[in-house]
N, C-alpha and C positions, 0 to 999 in steps of 0.2 A: 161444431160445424153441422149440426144437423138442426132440422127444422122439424116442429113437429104440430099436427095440427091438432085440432078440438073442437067438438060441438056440446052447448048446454044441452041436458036434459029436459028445461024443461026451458018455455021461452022468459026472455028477460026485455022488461020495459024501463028505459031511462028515462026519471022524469028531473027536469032542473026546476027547483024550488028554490027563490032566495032566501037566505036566513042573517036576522041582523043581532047575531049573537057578540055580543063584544069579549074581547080576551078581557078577561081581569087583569087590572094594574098589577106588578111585582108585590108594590107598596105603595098606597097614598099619601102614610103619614111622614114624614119626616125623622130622620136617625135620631131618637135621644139628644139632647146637646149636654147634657150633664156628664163634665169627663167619667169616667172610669176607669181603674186601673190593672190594666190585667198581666203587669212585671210583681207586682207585690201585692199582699195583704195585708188590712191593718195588724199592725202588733208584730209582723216578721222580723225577724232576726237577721241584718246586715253582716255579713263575713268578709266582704271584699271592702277595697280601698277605693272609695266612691264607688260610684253604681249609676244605673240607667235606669229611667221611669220609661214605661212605654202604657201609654193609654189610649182609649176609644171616645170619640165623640161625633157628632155629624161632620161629613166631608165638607173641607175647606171651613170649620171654625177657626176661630182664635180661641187659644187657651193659656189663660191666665196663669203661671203656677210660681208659687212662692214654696223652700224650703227652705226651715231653720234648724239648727241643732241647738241644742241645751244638755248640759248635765243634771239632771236631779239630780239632790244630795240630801240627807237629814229627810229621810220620807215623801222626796219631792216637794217637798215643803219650799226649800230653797233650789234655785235653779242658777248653776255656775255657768258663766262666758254663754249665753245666747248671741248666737252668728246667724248671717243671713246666708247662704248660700248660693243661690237662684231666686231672682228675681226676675221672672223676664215672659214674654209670652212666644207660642211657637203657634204654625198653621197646621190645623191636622190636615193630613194629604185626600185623593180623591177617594179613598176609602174610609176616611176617617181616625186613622193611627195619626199618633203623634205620638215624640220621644224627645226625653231630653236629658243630659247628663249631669247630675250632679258631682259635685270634683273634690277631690279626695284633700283635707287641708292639712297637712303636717300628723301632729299623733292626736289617734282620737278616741280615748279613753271608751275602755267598754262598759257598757248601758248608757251610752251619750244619746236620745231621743231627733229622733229626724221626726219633723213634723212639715208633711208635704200638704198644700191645700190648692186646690187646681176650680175656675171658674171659665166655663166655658162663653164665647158671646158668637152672636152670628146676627149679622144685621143691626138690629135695635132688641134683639134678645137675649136675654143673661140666664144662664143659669144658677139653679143655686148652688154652692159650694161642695167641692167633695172634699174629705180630709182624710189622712190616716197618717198612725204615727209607726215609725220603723224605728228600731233599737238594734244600735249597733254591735256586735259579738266579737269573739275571737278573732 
C-alpha cells in the first residue's frame, strides 16, 4: 500500500528505433522420416509374451512395419516355421510416436529371431528401411 517515488540520476533519452530482426525458425527442416526405434535395440533379448514396438518418425507418416519370427537351427543355417506376425501400417501421431503390438502366438521357443523392418512414407516420400532383429529369452 504504499507509493514510493524516484528520480534518475542522471537524465534519460528514449529513442524508438525500428529493428527488422526475425525470430529464427524452431526448425526449418523437416523430422527425419526414417522410423526409429526407441522400445528396443537391435539384438535385445525378449522376456515377455509378445511385446510393443514403440518408434519415431515425422508427425503424421505412415509406417510401414512387418515382423517375422524364425527359429534358427543347425547354425542358422536352417530356419524352422518362419511366421508372419504384423503386417500392417500405423499413423505416427502429431509428434511423431507410433506403436504397435506384436501378439504373443502360442509357445515360442527360446532364441526364436523376431525380425522387425519398419519403412516410413509421407506424401510421395519413402524412406529407407530400418531393421533390427530381437531374440526371444526366458
Amino acid at each position: 500500500g504504499q507509493v514510493v517515488y524516484g528520480a534518475a540520476t542522471q537524465p534519460v533519452e528514449f529513442v524508438h528505433t525500428a529493428t527488422n530482426t526475425p525470430v529464427p525458425p524452431v526448425s526449418t527442416l523437416p523430422a527425419p522420416l526414417q522410423p526409429q526405434f526407441t522400445s528396443h535395440r537391435d539384438g535385445e533379448e525378449i522376456r515377455t509374451r509378445g511385446f510393443i514396438l514403440v518408434g519415431q518418425t515425422r508427425p503424421q507418416a505412415v509406417v510401414q512395419i512387418r515382423v517375422t519370427s524364425q527359429l534358427p537351427v543347425l547354425g542358422g543355417v536352417i530356419t524352422l516355421a518362419p511366421q508372419t506376425l504384423v503386417n500392417q501400417e500405423v499413423v505416427a501421431d502429431a509428434n511423431g510416436r507410433f506403436e504397435i503390438a506384436v501378439p504373443y502366438r502360442g509357445v515360442v521357443p527360446v532364441g526364436t529371431q523376431y525380425r522387425v523392418r519398419a519403412v516410413g512414407r509421407f506424401g510421395n516420400e519413402t524412406s529407407a528401411p530400418t531393421e533390427l532383429v530381437l531374440v526371444q529369452g526366458r
